[in-house]
C-alpha positions as CSV (number, residue, x, y, z in Angstrom):
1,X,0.0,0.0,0.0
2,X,1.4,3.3,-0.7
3,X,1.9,5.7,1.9
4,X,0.8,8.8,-0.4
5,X,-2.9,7.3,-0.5
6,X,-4.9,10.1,1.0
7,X,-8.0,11.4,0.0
8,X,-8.2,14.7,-2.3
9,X,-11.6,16.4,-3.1
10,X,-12.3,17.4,-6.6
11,X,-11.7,21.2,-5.7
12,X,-8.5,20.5,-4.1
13,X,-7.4,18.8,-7.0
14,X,-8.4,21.7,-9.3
15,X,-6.7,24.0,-7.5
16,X,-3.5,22.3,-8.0
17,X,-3.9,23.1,-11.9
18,X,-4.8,19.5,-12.7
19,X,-8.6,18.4,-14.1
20,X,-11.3,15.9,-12.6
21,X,-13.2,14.4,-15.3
22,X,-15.7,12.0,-14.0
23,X,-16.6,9.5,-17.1
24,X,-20.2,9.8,-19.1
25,X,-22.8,6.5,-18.2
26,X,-25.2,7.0,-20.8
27,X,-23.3,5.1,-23.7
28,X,-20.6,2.5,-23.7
29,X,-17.0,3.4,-24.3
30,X,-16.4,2.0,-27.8
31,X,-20.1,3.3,-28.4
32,X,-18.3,6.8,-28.0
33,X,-15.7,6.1,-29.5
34,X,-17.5,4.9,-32.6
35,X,-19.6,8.3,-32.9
36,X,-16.3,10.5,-33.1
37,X,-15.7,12.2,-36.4
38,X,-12.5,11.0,-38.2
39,X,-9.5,9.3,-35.8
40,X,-10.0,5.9,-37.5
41,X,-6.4,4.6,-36.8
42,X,-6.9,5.4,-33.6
43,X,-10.3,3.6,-33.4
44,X,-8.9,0.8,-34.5
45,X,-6.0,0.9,-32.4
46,X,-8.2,1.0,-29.2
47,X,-10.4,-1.7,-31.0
48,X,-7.1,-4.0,-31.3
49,X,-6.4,-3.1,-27.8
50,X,-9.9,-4.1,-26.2
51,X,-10.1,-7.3,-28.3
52,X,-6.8,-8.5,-27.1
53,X,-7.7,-7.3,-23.6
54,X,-10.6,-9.9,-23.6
55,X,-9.2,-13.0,-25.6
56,X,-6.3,-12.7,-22.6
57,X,-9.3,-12.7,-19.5
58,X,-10.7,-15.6,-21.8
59,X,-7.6,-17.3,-21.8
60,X,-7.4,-16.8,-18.2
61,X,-10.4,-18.0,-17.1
62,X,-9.9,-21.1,-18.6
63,X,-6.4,-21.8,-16.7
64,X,-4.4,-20.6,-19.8
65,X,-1.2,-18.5,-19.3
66,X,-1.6,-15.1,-20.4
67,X,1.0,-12.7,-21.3
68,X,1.3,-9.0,-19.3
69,X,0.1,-6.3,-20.8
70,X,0.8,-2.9,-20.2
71,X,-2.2,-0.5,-19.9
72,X,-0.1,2.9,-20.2
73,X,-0.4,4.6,-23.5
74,X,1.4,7.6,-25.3
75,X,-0.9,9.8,-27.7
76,X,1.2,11.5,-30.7
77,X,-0.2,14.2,-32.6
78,X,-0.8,18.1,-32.7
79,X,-3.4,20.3,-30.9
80,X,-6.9,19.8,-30.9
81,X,-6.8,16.2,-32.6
82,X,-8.7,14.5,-30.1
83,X,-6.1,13.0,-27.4
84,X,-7.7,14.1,-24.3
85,X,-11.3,13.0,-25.6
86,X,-10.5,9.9,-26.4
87,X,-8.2,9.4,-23.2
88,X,-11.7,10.2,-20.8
89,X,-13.2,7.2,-23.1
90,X,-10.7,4.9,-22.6
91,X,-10.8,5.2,-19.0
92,X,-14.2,4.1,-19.6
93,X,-13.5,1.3,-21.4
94,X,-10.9,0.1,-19.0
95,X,-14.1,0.2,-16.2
96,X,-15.8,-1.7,-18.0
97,X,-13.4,-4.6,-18.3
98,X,-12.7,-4.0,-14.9
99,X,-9.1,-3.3,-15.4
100,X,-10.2,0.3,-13.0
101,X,-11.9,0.9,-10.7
102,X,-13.4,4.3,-11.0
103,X,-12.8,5.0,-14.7
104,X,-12.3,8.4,-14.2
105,X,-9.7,10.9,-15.9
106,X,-7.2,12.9,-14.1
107,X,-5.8,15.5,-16.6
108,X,-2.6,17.6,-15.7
109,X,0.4,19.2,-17.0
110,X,4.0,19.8,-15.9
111,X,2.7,23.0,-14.0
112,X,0.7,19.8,-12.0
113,X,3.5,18.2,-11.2
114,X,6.6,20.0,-10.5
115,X,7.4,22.3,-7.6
116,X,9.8,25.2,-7.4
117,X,11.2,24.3,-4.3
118,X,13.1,21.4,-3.4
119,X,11.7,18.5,-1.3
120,X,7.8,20.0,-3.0
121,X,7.8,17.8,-6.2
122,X,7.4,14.2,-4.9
123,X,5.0,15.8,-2.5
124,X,2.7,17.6,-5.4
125,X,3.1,14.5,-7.6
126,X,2.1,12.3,-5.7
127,X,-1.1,14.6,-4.4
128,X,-2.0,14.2,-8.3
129,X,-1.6,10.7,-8.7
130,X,-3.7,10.1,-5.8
131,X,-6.5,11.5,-7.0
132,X,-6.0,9.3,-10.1
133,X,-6.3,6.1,-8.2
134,X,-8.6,3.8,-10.1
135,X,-8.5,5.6,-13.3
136,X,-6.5,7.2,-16.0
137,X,-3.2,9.9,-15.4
138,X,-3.2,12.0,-18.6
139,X,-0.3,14.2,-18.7
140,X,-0.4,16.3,-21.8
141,X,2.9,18.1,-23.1
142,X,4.6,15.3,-20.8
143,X,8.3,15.9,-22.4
144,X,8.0,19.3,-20.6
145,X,9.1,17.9,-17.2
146,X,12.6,17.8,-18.9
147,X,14.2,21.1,-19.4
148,X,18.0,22.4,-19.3
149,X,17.8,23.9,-16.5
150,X,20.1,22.6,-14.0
151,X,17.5,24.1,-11.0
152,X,15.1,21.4,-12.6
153,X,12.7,19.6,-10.7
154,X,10.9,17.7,-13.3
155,X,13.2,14.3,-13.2
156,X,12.1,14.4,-9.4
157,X,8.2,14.4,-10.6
158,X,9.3,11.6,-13.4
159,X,10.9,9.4,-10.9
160,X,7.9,9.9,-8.2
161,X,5.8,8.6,-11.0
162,X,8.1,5.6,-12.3
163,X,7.8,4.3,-8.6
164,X,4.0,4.8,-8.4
165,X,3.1,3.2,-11.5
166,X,4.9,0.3,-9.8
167,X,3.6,0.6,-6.4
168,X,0.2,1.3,-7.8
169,X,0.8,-1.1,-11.0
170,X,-3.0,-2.7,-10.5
171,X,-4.6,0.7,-9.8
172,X,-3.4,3.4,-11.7
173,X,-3.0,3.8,-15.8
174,X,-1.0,6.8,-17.4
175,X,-1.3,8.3,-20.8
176,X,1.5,11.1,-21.7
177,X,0.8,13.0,-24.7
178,X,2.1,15.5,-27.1
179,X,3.9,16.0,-30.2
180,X,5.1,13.2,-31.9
181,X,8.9,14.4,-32.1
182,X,9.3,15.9,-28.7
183,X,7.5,12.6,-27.0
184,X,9.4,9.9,-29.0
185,X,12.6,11.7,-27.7
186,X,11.3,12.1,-24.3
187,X,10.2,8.6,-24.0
188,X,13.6,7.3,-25.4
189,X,15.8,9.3,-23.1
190,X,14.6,7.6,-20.0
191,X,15.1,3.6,-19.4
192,X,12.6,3.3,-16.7
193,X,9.6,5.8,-19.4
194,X,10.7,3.0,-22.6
195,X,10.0,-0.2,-20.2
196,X,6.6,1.3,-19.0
197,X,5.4,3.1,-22.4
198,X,5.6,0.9,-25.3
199,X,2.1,1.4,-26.6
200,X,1.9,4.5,-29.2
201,X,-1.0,5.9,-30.1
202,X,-0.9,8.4,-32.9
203,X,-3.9,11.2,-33.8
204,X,-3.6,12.8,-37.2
205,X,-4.7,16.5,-37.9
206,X,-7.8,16.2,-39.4
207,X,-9.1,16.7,-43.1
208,X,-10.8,19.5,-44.4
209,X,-14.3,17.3,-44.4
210,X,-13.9,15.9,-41.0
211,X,-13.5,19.6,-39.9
212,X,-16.0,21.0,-41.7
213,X,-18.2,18.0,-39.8
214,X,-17.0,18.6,-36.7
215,X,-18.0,22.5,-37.1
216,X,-21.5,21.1,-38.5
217,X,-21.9,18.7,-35.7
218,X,-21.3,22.0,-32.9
219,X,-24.4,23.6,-34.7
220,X,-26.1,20.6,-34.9
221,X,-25.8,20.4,-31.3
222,X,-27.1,23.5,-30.3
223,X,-30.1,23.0,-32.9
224,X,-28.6,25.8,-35.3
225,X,-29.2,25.1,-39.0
226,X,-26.9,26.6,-42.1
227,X,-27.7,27.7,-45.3
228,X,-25.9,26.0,-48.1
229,X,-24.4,29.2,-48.9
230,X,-22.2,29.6,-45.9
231,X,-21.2,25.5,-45.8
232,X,-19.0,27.1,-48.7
233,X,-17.9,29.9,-47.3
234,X,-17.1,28.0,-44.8
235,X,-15.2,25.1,-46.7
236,X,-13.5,27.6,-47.6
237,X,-12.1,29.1,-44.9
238,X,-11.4,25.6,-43.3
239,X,-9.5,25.1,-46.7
240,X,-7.5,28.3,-46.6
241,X,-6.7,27.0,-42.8
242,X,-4.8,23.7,-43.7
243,X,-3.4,25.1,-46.1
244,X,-1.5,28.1,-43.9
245,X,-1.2,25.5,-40.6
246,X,1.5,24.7,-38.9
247,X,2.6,22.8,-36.1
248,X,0.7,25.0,-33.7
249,X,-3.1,24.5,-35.8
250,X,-5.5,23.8,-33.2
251,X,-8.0,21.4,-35.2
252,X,-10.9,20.7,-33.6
253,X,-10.1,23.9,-30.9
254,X,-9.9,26.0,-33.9
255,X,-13.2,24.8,-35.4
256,X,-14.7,25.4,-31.9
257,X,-13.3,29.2,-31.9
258,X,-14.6,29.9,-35.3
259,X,-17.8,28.1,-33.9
260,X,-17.8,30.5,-31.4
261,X,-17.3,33.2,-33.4
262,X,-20.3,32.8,-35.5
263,X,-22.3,32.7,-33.1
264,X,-21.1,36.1,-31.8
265,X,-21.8,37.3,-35.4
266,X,-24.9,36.0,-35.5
267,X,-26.1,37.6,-32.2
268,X,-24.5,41.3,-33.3
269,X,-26.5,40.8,-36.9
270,X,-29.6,39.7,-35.1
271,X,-29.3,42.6,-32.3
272,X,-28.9,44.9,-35.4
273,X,-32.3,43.6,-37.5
274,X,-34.3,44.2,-34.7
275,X,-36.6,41.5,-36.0
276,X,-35.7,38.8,-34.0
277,X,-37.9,35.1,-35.5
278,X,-37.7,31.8,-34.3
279,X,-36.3,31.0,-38.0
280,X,-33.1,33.5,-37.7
281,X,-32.7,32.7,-34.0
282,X,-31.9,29.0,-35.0
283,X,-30.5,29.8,-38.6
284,X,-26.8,30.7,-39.7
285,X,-26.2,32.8,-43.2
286,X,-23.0,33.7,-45.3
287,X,-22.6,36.9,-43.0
288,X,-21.9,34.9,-40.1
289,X,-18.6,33.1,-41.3
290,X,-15.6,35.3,-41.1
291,X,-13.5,34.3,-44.7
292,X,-10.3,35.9,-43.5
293,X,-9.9,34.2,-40.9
């Protein structure tokens, strides 16, 4: 039993600049999974994972030998492309094969889990993974804990979480994620990170279509329709988007902005008209779709 196993409320835990995210009943994991737009190499990577998950408890239950398998993931891939999404599912998929407990998703960052003081680190780490007993650890920009600095405290924080994950090995799953580059070199320049993370995951940026859907499927949502004249304008501003990205694109963040956006537009046009119908209240035009942007 670890001795770091105390309790930490929800509120506690957010004011340590780490996330709660209690996991969604109404539908199954793969169920959600399924309904996502796009990430189909990652669907079937989970879908590969889950089916070799239950041939091995098969297996086991009949008195067969089963090999180990590690439950701790990395997600590759650029801004907005879905990681911490699908990481929330997956910790309901792993409930439901009752490899956790809680299924729940524990989202943090380097800012988490380093201190600036000595002797604080191992203390605020492990405060974090606490809280993710019986569910997932998802670290995003993981290869941040290592810097140049020499005042560094973020191999303390890696090494307090090597020696949980094997303390904890039956209760606690990690996922680090970020980009591809920085997280292969990350995960390579530690011995103890390549033994425990040897499961890659990676999330492409999405198409222009699968964008355009996901910005569809945010109306949708909110029961907004949108005239066929502004689905072009609005391909084409999602086209003119890939084709100036870089590294930094936010994907499904960015639809949501532009989302956002029209909406705002929307509102200042409506305010303007005066003549406020059911019909424009739930309708988007061409004017509500910056082009330039």
């Amino acid at each position: 039993m670890s001795p770091w196993n105390n309790e930490i409320s929800k509120s506690e835990l957010e004011s340590n600049t780490a996330t709660y995210v209690s996991t969604p009943e109404k539908q199954g994991g793969m169920e959600q999974l399924t309904q996502l737009t796009g990430l189909e190499l990652v669907k079937n990577d989970v879908a590969t994972l889950v089916n070799f998950i239950k041939i091995q408890k098969v297996r086991a239950s009949k008195g067969m030998k089963a090999p180990s398998l590690s439950y701790h993931c990395v997600f590759i891939g650029n801004p907005g492309t879905g990681k911490t999404t699908v990481a929330r599912i997956l910790a309901c998929i792993y409930k439901e094969l009752g490899i956790l407990e809680k299924g729940h998703l524990v989202e943090t960052d380097r800012s988490g889990l380093v201190a600036e003081y000595v002797g604080q680190t191992a203390v605020k780490t492990n405060k974090i993974i606490d809280s993710a007993m019986g569910g997932i650890l998802f670290i995003d920009e993981a290869y941040s804990l290592v810097t140049n600095s020499s005042n560094d405290y973020g191999k303390e924080a890696i090494a307090t979480l090597l020696k949980r994950m094997e303390d904890d090995r039956e209760r606690l799953v990690v996922i680090l994620a970020g980009y591809t580059q920085e997280m292969k070199e990350f995960i390579d320049s530690n011995p103890g990170l390549q033994s425990r993370f040897n499961r890659y995951i990676e999330f492409k940026d999405y198409s222009a279509e699968e964008l355009l859907q996901i910005y569809l499927g945010n109306l949708k949502k909110y029961e907004y329709v949108i005239t066929d004249g502004a689905i072009e304008k609005m391909k084409r501003v999602i086209n003119k988007a890939i084709i100036n990205k870089d590294h930094n694109f936010g994907n499904a963040r960015w639809v949501r902005n532009i989302f956002e956006k029209t909406l705002e537009i929307q509102a200042n046009r409506l305010a303007t008209d005066g003549n406020i119908s059911n019909e424009s209240l739930t309708t988007i035009t061409e004017d509500d779709i910056i082009e330039n942007d």
